[in-house]
C-alpha positions, 0 to 999 in steps of 0.5 A, a space after each residue: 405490299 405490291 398488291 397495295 401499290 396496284 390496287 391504287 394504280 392502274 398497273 406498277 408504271 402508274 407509280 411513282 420510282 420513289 413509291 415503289 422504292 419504299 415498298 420495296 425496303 418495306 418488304 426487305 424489312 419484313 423478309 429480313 425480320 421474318 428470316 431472323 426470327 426463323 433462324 433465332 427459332 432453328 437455332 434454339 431447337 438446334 441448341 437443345 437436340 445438341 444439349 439432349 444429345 450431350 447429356 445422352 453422352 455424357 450419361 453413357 460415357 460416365 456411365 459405361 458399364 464396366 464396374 467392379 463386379 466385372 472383375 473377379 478377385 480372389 484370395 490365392 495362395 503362392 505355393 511355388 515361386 520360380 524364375 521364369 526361364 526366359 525373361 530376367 524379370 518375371 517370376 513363374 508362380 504356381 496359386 492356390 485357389 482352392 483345395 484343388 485348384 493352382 493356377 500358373 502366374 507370371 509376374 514381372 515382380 522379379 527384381 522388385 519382390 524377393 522372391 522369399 517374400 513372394 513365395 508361401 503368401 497370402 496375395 490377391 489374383 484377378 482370377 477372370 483374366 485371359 489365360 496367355 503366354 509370357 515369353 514361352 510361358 502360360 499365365 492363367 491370372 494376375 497378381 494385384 500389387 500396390 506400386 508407388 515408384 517402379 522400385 516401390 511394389 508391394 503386394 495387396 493382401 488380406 490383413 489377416 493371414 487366415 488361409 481360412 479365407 483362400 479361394 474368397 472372392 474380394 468385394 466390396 465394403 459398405 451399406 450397398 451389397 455387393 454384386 456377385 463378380 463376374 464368372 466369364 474373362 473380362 476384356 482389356 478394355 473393362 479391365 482398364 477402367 475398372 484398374 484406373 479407380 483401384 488404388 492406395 486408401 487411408 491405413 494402407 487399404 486398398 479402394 475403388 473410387 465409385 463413379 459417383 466419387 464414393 471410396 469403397 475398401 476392398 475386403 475378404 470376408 470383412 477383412 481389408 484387403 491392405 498393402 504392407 505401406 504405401 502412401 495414398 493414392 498409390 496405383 494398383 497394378 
């Protein structure tokens, strides 16, 4: 714009305050459109890296990669149930996993299961867990139960009462085929999730919420895997 002024005037003194006035706003007018548009342009494709970036984490977080076939469940059976020496509210069971397989488990089910209703039964382990020590005592698994109320526990069990199905791996129902689970221990942050979308179903059938929201039963060689009774939407423990 200053170009124009000078190529009608000798040098910039030759024109009038007023004229150089108005090129000047005519140039701040200018910068100032052209400064707007640029930021309206930076700020879109800001908008769309952030919204990318979103649906990236979104995809990953809801995602993440711990699904059931991370956890391995089986059928046991509880040969031997004692008190455990050192706490008044665990029990020290002895599973039968296979014909030559027992497993020790503690369970802090003292108190709440009887001890006569908890001894020779059919009952779920979650076989992959880390093998540790509760008060004084090594535990190799975990004993699946359905809990409504902390004085509402039951155990999760097959219907069916066949130690036909003893050693049996747990999956899942449904058209889809099941994955094999997992063989080596899954970690408590895998556990975590996978446990948050176990619970109670409709006949008191244990299910898992898929992340797609899709119930799917839990079964044992097309046997449902069932609590004795306990409202839907009981947790699992």
């Amino acid at each position: 714009m200053l170009l124009m002024i000078k190529s009608r005037y000798s040098s910039y003194e030759d024109a009038s305050p007023l004229e150089l006035q108005e090129k000047v706003i005519n140039i701040q007018g200018t910068l100032e459109a052209s400064f707007i548009v640029q930021a309206n342009s930076l700020l879109t494709m800001t908008q769309r890296f952030f919204n990318l970036r979103w649906n990236f984490l979104n995809s990953v977080t809801f995602a993440r990669r711990y699904h059931f076939n991370l956890v391995n469940l089986k059928v046991g059976f509880t040969k031997e149930v004692a008190l455990h020496p050192n706490s008044d509210k665990l029990y020290v069971s002895q599973i039968q996993l296979a014909l030559n397989t027992i497993k020790q488990v503690c369970s802090g089910l003292r108190g709440v299961i009887p001890k006569e209703s908890f001894e020779n039964r059919l009952v779920v382990v979650v076989d992959n867990m880390k093998k540790c020590k509760l008060r004084g005592e090594v535990s190799e698994a975990m004993v699946l139960c359905g809990q409504e109320s902390q004085s509402n526990v039951q155990l999760c069990r097959p219907a069916s009462g066949s130690q036909t199905l003893l050693g049996c791996n747990v999956l899942l129902e449904g058209p889809e085929k099941s994955e094999l689970p997992a063989t080596r221990k899954i970690k408590p942050k895998e556990w975590e999730v996978v446990n948050s979308r176990l619970y109670v179903g409709d006949q008191n059938v244990i299910v898992y919420r898929q992340e797609d929201g899709v119930e799917r039963a839990l079964h044992v060689n097309g046997v449902p895997i069932v609590v004795d009774n306990l409202p839907r939407g009981s947790i699992i423990r």
